[in-house]
N, C-alpha and C positions, 0 to 999 in steps of 0.2 A: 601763438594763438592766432595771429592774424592769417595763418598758412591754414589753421586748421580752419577759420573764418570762411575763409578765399575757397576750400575743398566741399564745406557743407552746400556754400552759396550753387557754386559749379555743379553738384549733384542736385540741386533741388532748379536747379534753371535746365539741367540735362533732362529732368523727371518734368518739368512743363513741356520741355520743347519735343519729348516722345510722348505725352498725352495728346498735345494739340495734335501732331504727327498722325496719331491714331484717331483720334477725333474727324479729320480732315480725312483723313482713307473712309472713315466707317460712313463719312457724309457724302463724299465723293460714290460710293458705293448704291446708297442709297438714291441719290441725284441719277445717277446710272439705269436705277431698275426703274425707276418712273418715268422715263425717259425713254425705255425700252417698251416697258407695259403701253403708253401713250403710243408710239411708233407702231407697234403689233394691234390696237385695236381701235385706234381712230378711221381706218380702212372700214370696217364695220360698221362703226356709228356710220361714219358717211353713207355707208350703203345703207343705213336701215332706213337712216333720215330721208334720202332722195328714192328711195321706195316706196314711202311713206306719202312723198310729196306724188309721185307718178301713178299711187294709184286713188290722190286724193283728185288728182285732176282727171281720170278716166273716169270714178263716180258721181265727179262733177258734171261732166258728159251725158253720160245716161240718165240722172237726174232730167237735166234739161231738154234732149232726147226725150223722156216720158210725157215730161209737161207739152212739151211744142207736141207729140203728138196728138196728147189728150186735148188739144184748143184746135185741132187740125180735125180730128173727129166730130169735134163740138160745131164748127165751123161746116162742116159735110149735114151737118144731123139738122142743121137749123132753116141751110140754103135752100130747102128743097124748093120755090116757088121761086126763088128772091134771085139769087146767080143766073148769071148768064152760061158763065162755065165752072161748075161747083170745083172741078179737080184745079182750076188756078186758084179760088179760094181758098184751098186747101194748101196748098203749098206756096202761098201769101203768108195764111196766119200758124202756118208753122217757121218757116222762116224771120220770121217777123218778131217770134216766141223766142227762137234760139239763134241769136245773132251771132254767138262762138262757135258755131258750126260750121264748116265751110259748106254752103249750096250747092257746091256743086259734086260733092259726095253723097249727099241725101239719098236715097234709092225709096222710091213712096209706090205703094200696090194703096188702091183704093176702090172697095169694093162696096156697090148698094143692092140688096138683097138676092146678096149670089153671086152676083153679074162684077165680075172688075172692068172697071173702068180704064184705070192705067195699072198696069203692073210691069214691076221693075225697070222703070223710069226713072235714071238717074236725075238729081236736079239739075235745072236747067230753067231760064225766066220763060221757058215756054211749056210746060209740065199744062196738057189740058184734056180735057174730057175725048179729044180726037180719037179715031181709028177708026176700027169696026164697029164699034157700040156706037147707035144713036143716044144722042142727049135728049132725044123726047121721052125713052124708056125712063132716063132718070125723070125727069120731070111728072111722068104720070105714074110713078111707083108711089105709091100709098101711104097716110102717115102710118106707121108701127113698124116699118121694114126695117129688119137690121143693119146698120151700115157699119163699116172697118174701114180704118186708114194704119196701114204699116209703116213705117217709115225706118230704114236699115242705116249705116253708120258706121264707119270702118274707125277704128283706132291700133295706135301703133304704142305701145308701152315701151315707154324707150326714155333716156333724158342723155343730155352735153353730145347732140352725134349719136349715140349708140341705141340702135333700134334690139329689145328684146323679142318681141312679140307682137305679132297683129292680131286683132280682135274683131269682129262686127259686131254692134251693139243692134237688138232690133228693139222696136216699141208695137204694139200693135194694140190698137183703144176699137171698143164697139160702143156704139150706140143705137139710137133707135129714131128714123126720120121720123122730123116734124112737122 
């Protein structure tokens, strides 16, 4: 009895030890494909994420781009008696608006009823009414005259190093002198 005891025990500890056997292949298998699935599509998340992030920070841009412009026009619309040189005022309180810009990318055409004043004038802390145009024209133009201030904006969509794409972002606000 005891031999047959000793045969049952041996077959039913052989019958665990090829369950667990199988068990352990069938989890090893599965630990395998998630591991695979993870490896094949975490390249993507990263990419969607950091896409995500690159074009949350270029509409951050242009956001802030529209605003400094719009204070940069408001600023042209208001000076008309008051400034001494309305086009540094201008590129004062847009700067001033968008402090994450670099100024010295800026590109600002600034124009009072027709007539540009500056156009495509990179920024610079000397952006002024100068050249050909008299500033008494601006001074004696009329309140209701249209004015515009453009202000252009390069950006580079890219993040870690790797540049995809250049962009120019423009703004361009009218008002009406007062």
């Amino acid at each position: 009895m005891n031999l047959d005891r000793a045969r049952s025990i041996s077959r039913s500890r052989r019958r665990i030890f090829a369950g667990c056997v199988a068990l352990c292949r069938k989890l090893a298998r599965s630990e395998g494909q998630a591991l695979l699935e993870f490896a094949l599509l975490s390249p993507l998340a990263l990419l969607v994420v950091l896409g995500g992030i690159v074009f949350g920070v270029g509409l951050n841009d242009y956001l802030v781009l529209n605003n400094a412009t719009a204070l940069g026009a408001q600023q042209l619309a208001i000076s008309r008696k008051e400034a001494t040189d309305p086009c540094a005022a201008v590129y004062t309180a847009v700067t001033n608006a968008a402090p994450n810009l670099a100024a010295a990318n800026l590109t600002f055409t600034i124009a009072v009823g027709g007539t540009n004043y500056v156009s495509g004038v990179s920024g610079s802390k000397n952006v002024t009414c100068s050249g050909t145009t008299d500033l008494t024209a601006y001074d004696n133009n009329e309140q209701g005259q249209d004015v515009s201030v453009t202000v252009t904006y390069p950006f580079t969509a890219g993040f870690i190093g790797f540049s995809s794409h250049s962009y120019t972002m423009s703004a361009t606000v009218g008002g009406v002198l007062q």
